[in-house]
VOBA-1610 file (N, C-alpha, C; in pm, whole numbers, padded with zeros to 5 digits, always signed):
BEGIN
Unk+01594+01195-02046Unk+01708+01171-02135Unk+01752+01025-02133Unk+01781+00954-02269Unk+01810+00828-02294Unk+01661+00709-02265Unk+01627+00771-02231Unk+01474+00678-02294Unk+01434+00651-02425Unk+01352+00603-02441Unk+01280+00569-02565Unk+01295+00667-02623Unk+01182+00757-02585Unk+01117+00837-02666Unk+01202+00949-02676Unk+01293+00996-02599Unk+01425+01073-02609Unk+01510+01044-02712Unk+01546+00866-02713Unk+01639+00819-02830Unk+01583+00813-02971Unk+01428+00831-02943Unk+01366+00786-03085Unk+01373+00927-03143Unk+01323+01030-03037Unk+01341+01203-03117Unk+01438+01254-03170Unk+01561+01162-03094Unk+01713+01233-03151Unk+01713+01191-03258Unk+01730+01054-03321Unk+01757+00992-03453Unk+01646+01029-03521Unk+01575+01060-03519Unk+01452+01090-03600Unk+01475+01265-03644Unk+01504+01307-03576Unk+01531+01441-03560Unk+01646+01480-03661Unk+01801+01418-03687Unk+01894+01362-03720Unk+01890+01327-03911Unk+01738+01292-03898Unk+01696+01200-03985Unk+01626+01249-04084Unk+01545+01307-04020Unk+01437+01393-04063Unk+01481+01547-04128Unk+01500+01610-04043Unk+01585+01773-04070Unk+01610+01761-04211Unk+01707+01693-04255Unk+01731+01738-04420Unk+01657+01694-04503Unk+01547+01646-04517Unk+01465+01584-04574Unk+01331+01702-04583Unk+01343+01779-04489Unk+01248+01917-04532Unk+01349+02073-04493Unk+01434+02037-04483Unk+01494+02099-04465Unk+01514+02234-04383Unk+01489+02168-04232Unk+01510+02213-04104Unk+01578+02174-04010Unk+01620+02259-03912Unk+01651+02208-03799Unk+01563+02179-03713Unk+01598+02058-03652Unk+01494+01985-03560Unk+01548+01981-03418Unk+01528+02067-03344Unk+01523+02067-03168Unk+01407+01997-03088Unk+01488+01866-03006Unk+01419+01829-02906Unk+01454+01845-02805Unk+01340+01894-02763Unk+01315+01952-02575Unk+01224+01837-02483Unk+01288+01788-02422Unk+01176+01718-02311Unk+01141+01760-02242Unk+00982+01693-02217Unk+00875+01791-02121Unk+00848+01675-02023Unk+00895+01634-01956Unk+00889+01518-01822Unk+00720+01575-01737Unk+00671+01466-01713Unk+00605+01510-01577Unk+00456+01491-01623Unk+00393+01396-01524Unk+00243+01346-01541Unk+00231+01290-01657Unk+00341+01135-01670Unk+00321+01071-01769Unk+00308+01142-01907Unk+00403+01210-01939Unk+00402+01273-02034Unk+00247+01354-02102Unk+00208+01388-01992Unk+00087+01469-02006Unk+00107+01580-02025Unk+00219+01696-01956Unk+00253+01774-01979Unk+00319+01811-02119Unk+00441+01737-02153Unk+00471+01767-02288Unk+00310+01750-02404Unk+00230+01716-02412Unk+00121+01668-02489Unk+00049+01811-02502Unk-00007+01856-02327Unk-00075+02016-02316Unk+00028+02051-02414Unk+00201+02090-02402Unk+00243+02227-02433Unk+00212+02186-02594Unk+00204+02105-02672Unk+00186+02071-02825Unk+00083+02095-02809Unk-00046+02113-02733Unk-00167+02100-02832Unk-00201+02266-02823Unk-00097+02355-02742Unk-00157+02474-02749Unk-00068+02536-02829Unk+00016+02471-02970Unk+00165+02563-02982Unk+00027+02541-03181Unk+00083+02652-03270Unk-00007+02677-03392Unk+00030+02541-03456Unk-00083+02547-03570Unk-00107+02413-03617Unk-00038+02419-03721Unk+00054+02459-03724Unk+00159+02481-03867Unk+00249+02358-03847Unk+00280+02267-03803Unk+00394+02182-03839Unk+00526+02238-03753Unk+00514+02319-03667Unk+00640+02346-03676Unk+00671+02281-03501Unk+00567+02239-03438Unk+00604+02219-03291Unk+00497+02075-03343Unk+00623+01932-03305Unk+00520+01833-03273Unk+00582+01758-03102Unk+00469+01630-03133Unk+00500+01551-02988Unk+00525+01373-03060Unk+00674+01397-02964Unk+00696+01215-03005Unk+00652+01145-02857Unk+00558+01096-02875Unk+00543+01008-02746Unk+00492+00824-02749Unk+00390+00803-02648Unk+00467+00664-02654Unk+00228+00579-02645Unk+00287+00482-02643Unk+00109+00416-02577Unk+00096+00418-02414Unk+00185+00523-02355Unk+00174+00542-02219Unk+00079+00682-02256Unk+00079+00728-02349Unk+00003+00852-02378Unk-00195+00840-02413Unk-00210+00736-02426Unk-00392+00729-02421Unk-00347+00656-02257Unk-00311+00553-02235Unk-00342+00500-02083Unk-00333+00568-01982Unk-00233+00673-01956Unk-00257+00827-01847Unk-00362+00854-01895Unk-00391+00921-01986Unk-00493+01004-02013Unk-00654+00985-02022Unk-00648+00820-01994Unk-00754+00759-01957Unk-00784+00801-01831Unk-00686+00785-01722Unk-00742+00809-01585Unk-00715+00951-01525Unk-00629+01026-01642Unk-00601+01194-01560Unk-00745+01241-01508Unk-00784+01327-01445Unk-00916+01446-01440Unk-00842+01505-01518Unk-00829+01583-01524Unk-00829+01672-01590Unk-00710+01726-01659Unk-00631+01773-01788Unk-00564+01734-01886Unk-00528+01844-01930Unk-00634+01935-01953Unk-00626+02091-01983Unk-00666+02085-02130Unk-00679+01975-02228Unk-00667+01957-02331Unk-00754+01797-02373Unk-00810+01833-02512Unk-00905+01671-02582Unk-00761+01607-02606Unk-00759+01474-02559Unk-00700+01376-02618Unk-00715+01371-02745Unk-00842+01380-02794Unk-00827+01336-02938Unk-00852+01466-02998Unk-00902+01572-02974Unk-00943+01660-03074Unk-00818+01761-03040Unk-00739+01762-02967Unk-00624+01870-02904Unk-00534+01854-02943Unk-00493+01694-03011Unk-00351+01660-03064Unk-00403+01613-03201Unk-00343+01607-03321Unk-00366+01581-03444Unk-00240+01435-03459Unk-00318+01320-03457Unk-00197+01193-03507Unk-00171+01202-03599Unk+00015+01181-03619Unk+00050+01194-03782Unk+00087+01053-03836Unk+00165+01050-03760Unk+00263+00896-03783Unk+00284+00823-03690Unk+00287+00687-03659Unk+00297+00565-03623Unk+00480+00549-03629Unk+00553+00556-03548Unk+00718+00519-03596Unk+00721+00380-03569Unk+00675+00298-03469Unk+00759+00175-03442Unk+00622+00090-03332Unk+00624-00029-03322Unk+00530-00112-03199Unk+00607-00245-03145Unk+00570-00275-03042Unk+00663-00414-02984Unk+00537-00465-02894Unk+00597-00617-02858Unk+00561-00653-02767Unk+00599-00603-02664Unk+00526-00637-02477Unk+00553-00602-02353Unk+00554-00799-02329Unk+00673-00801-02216Unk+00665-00934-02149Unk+00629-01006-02038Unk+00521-01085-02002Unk+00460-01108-01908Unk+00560-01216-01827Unk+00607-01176-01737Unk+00723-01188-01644Unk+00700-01282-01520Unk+00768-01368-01446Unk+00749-01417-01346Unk+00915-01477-01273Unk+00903-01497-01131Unk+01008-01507-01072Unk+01086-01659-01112Unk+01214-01667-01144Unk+01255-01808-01188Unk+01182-01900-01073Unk+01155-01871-00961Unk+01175-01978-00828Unk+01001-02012-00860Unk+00957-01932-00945Unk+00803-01953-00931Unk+00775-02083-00987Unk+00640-02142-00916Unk+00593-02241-00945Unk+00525-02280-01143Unk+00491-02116-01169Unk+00407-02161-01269Unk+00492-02103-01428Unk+00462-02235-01444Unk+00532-02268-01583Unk+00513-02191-01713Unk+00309-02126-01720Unk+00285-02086-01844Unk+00202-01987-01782Unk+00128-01912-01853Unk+00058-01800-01835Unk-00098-01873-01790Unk-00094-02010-01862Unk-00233-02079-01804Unk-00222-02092-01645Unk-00092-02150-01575Unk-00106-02190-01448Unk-00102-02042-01386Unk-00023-01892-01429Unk-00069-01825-01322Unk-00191-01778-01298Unk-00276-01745-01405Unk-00414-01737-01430Unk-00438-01838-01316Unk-00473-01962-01359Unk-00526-02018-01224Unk-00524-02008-01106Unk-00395-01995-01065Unk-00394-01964-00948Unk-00392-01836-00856Unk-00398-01709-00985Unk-00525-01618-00945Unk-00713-01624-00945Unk-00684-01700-01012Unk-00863-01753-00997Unk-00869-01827-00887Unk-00797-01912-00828Unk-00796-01949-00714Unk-00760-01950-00578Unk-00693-01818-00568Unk-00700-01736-00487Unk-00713-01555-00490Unk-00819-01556-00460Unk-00871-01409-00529Unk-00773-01277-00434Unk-00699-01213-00511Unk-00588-01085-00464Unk-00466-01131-00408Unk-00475-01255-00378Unk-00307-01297-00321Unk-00195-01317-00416Unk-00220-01333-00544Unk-00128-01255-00638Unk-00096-01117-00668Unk+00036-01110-00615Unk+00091-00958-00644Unk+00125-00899-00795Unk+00077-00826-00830Unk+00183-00778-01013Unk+00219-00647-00962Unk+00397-00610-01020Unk+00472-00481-00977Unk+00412-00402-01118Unk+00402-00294-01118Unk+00395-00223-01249Unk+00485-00054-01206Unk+00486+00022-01314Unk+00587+00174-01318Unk+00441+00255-01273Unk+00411+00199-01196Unk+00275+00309-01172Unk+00156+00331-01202Unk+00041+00355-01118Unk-00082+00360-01166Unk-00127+00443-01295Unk-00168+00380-01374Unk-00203+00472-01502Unk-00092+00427-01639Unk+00028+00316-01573Unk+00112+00297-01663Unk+00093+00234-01760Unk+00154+00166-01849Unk+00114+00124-01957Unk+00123-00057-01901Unk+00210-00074-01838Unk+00236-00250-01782Unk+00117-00255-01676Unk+00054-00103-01593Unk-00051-00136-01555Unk-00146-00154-01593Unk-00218-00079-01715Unk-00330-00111-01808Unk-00339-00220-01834Unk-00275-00284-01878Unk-00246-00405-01907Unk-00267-00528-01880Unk-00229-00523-01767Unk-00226-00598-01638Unk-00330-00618-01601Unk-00444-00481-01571Unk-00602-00493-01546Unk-00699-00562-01645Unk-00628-00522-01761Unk-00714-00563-01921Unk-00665-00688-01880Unk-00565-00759-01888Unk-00564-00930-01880Unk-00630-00983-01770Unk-00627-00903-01661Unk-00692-01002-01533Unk-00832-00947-01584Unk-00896-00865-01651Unk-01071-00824-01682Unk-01053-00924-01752Unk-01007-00926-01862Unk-01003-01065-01950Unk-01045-01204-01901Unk-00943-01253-01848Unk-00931-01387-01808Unk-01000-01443-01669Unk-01111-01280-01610Unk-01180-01313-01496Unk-01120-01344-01346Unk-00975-01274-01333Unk-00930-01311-01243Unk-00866-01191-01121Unk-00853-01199-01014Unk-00838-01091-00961Unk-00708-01090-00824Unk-00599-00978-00897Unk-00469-00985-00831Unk-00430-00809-00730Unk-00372-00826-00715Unk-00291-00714-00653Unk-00226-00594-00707Unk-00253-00445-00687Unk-00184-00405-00766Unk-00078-00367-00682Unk+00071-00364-00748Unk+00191-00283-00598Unk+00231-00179-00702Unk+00242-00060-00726Unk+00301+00049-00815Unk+00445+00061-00728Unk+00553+00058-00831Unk+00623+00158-00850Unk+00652+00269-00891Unk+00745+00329-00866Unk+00825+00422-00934Unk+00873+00399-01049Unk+00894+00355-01120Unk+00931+00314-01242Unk+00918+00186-01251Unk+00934+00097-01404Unk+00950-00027-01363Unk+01058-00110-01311Unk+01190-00084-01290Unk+01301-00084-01243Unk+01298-00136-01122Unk+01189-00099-01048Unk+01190-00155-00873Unk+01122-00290-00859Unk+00954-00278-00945Unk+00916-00412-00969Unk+01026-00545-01054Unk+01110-00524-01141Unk+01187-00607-01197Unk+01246-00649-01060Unk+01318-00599-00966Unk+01383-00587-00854Unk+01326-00700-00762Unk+01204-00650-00719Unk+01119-00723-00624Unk+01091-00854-00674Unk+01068-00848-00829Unk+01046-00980-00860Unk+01135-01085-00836Unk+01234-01082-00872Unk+01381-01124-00905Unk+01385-01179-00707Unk+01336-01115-00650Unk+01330-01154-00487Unk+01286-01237-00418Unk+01162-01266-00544Unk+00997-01275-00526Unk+00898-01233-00401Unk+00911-01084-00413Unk+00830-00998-00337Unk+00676-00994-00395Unk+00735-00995-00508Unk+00555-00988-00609Unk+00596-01105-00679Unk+00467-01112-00767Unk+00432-01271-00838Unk+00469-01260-00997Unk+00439-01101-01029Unk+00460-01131-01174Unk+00455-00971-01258Unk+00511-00962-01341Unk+00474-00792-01389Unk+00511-00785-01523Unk+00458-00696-01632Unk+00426-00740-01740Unk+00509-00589-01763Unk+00643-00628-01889Unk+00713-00515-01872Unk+00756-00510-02022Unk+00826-00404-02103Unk+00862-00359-02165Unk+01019-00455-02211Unk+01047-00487-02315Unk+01146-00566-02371Unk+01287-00577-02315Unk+01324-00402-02358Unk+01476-00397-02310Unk+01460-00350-02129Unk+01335-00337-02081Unk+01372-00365-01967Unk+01411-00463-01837Unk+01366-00536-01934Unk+01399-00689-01849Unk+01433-00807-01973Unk+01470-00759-02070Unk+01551-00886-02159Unk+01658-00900-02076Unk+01765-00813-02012Unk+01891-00907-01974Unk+01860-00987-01868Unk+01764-00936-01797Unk+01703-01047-01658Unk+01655-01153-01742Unk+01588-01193-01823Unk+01581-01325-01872Unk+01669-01413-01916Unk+01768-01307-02016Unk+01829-01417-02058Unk+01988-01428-01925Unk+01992-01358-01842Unk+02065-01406-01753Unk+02000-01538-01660Unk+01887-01560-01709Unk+01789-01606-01594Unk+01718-01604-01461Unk+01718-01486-01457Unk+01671-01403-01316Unk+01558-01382-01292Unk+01489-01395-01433Unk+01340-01409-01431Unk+01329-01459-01519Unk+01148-01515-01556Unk+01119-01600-01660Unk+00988-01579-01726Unk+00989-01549-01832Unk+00940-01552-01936Unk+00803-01631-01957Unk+00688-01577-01943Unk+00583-01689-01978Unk+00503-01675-02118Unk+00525-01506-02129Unk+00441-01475-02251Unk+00459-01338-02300Unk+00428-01302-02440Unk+00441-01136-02505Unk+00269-01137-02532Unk+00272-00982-02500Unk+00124-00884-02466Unk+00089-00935-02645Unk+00156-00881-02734Unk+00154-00907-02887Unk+00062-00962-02937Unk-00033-00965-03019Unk-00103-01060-03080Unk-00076-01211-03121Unk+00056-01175-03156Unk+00153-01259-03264Unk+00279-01295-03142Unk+00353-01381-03174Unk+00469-01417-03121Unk+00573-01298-03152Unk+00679-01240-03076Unk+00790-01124-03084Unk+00894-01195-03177Unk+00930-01159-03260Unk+01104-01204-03330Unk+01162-01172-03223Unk+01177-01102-03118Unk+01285-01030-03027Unk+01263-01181-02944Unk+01138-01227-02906Unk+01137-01337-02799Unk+01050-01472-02837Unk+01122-01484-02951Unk+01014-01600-03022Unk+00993-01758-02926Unk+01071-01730-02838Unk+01027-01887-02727Unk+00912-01842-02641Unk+00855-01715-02675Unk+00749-01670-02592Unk+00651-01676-02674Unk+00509-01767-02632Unk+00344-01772-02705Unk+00285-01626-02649Unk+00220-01577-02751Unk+00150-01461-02762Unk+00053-01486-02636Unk+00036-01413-02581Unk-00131-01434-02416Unk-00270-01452-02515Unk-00255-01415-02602Unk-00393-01457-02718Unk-00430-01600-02702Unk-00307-01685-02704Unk-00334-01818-02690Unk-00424-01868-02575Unk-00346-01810-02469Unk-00386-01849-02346Unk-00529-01747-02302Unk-00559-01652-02347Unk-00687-01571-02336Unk-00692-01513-02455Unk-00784-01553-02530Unk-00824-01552-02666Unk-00839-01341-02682Unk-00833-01296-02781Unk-00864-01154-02797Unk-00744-01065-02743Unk-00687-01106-02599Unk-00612-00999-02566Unk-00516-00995-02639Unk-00473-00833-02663Unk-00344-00797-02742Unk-00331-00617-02694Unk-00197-00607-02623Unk-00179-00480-02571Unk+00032-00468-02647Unk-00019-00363-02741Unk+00141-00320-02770Unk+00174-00191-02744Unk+00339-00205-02715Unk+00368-00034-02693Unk+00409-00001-02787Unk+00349+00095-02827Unk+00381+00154-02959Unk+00446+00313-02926Unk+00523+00399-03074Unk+00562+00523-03000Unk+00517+00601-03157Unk+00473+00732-03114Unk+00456+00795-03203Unk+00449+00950-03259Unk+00364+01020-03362Unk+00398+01179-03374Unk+00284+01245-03391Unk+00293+01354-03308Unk+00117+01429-03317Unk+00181+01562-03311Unk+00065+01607-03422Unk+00094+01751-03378Unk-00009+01824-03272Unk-00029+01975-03311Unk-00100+02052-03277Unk-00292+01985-03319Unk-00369+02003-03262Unk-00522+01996-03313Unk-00551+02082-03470Unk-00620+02045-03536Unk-00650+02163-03625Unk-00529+02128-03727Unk-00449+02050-03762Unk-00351+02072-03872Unk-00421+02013-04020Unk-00363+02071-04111Unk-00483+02024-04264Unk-00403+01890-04298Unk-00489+01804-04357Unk-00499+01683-04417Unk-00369+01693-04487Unk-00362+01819-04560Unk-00204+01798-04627Unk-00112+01785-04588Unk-00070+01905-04479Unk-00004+01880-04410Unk+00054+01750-04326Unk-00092+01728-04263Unk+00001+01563-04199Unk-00010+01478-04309Unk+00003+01495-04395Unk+00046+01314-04488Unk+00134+01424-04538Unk+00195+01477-04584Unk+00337+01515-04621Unk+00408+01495-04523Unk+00405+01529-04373Unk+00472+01437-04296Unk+00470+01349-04242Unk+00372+01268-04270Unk+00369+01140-04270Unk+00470+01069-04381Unk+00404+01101-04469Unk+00511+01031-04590Unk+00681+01061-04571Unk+00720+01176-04488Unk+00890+01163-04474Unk+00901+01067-04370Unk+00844+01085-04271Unk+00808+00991-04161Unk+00890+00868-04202Unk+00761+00846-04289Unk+00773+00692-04329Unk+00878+00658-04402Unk+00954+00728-04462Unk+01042+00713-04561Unk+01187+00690-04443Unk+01188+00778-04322Unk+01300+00780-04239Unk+01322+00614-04188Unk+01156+00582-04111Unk+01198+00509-04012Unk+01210+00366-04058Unk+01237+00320-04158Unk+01252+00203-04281Unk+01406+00216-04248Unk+01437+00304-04248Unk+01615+00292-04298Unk+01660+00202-04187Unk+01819+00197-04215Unk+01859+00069-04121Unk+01923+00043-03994Unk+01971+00209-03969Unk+01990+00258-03840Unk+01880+00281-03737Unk+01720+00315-03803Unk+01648+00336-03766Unk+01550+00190-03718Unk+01551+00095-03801Unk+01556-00019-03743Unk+01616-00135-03654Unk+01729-00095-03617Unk+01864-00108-03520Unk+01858-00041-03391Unk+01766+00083-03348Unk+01759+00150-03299Unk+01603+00116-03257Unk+01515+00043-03321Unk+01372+00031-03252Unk+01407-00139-03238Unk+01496-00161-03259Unk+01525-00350-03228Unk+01569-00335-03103Unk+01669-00232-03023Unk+01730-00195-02892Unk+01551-00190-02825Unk+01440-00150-02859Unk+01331-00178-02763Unk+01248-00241-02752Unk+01301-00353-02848Unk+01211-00481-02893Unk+01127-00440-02982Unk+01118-00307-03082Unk+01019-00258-03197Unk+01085-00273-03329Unk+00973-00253-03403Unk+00973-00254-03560Unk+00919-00167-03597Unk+01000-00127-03711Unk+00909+00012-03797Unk+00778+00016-03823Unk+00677+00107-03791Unk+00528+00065-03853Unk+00498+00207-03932Unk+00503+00184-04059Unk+00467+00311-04133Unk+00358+00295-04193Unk+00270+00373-04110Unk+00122+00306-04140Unk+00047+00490-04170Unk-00030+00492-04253Unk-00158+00644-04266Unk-00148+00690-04107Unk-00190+00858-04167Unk-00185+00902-04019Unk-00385+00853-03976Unk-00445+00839-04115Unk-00587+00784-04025Unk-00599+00646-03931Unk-00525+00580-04035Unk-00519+00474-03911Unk-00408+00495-03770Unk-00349+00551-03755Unk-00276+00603-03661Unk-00391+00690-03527Unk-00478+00735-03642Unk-00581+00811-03545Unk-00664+00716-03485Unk-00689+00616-03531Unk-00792+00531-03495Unk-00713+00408-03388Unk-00590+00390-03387Unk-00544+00329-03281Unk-00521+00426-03179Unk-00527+00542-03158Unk-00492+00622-03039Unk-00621+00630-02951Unk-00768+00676-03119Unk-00879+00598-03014Unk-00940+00518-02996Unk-00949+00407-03027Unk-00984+00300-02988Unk-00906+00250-02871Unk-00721+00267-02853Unk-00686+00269-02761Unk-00685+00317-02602Unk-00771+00452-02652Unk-00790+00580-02545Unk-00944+00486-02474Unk-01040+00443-02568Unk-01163+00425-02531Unk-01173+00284-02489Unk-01085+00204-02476Unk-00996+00056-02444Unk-00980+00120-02269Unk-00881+00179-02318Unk-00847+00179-02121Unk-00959+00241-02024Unk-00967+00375-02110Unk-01096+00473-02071Unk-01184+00326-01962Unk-01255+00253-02038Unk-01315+00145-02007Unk-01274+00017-01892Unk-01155+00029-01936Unk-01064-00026-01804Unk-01089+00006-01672Unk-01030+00115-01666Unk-01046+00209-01534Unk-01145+00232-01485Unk-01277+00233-01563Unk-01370+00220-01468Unk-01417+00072-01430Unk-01424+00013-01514Unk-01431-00100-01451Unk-01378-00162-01369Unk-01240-00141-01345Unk-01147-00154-01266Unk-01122-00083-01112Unk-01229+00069-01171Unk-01225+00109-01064Unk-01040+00161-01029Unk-00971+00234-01121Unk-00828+00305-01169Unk-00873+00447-01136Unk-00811+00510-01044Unk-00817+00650-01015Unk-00641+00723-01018Unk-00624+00795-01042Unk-00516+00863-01066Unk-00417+00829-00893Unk-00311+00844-00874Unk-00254+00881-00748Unk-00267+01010-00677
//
């Protein structure tokens, strides 16, 4: 409750309902990275009437779960795309390095004695984290938390070196100055943090966003999801609804549910790839 994906179901929910004219109940299903709420949708009928709002923490678990009970891709049907942001690549004010080039280096030049905090193995600031150091050839530490809440913590201490986090979780630590800012995961520069260069610059190709979104059941007909796609899209434009994905550093993305399908796998087969290379096993 009061998370993202909690706040995004209510207003959407709110939003949505009279527009097909239902009532819309959300129930949260907590537990194994939202793996669990995902099973109970992919076994509920393919009628539209039970979906899942979740987040890009949903292919990166599911990269490293065993076992799921359920296809990632053939078990859930993607409808809609609601919103995407940058994540911020973070470091302690007291730290020495200025840009995302000098910490790179000085993980290349000392191999694991850089620490990064992340919300846990399999998280989304951890994927991440591995994809930039596979990237840029360099090799750090992982420390998991419990959420990301403890790494912001440690940093701010400088217990760890650096951790790559989610907008509104550490925007007020920046702009209080408690930590500092070297770069957004984004392709592109953030409107939310435009004094921040995209990590593209500094390692050409990488681009990791959190995005949040709606799947149903497996098996739903083509009609079906683009009729709700298309209310979808019509909701999350409005201006409360963009006020409400600006609180997580996102923007509306009302994009086809095919291309929606094709970022979940290409995303799924992105980390999938990670983890082994990385050598990422579940806790």
């Amino acid at each position: 409750p009061g998370a993202s994906n909690d706040t995004f179901a209510r207003i959407l929910a709110q939003k949505l309902g009279p527009r097909i004219g239902a009532t819309i109940v959300v129930e949260n299903k907590p537990g194994a990275s939202g793996n669990i709420g995902a099973a109970t949708v992919s076994r509920a009928q393919p009628n539209g009437a039970t979906l899942l709002l979740t987040s890009s923490t949903f292919p990166a678990s599911a990269a490293i779960a065993p076992e799921l009970g359920y296809d990632p891709l053939k078990g859930l049907t993607p409808i809609a795309q609601l919103a995407k942001g940058a994540m911020i690549i973070a470091v302690d004010t007291a730290s020495p390095y200025a840009s995302l080039a000098d910490l790179l280096a000085a993980a290349a030049k000392d191999k694991g004695k850089l620490n990064f905090g992340t919300a846990g193995v399999g998280s989304i600031n951890h994927m991440a984290t591995e994809l930039l150091a596979s990237m840029a050839k360099v090799e750090m530490s992982h420390i998991p938390y419990r959420g990301i809440a403890g790494a912001i913590t440690d940093l701010m201490s400088g217990r760890i070196q650096m951790t790559i986090a989610s907008f509104p979780s550490i925007a007020g630590q920046l702009k209080a100055g408690k930590v500092k800012g070297l770069a957004v995961t984004s392709p592109a520069a953030s409107p939310f943090a435009p004094e921040l260069p995209a990590a593209a610059k500094t390692v050409p190709g990488y681009s990791v966003e959190l995005w949040w979104g709606i799947y149903g059941p497996g098996g739903m007909t083509p009609s079906l999801v683009e009729a709700i796609n298309k209310e979808i899209g019509a909701v999350i434009t409005d201006a409360e609804m963009k006020e409400r994905f600006a609180k997580e550093g996102a923007e509306p993305s009302p994009i086809s549910a095919a291309a929606f399908a094709k970022i979940t796998a290409d995303d799924l087969a992105m980390w999938r790839a990670i983890a082994k290379q990385r050598n990422i096993k579940p806790e």
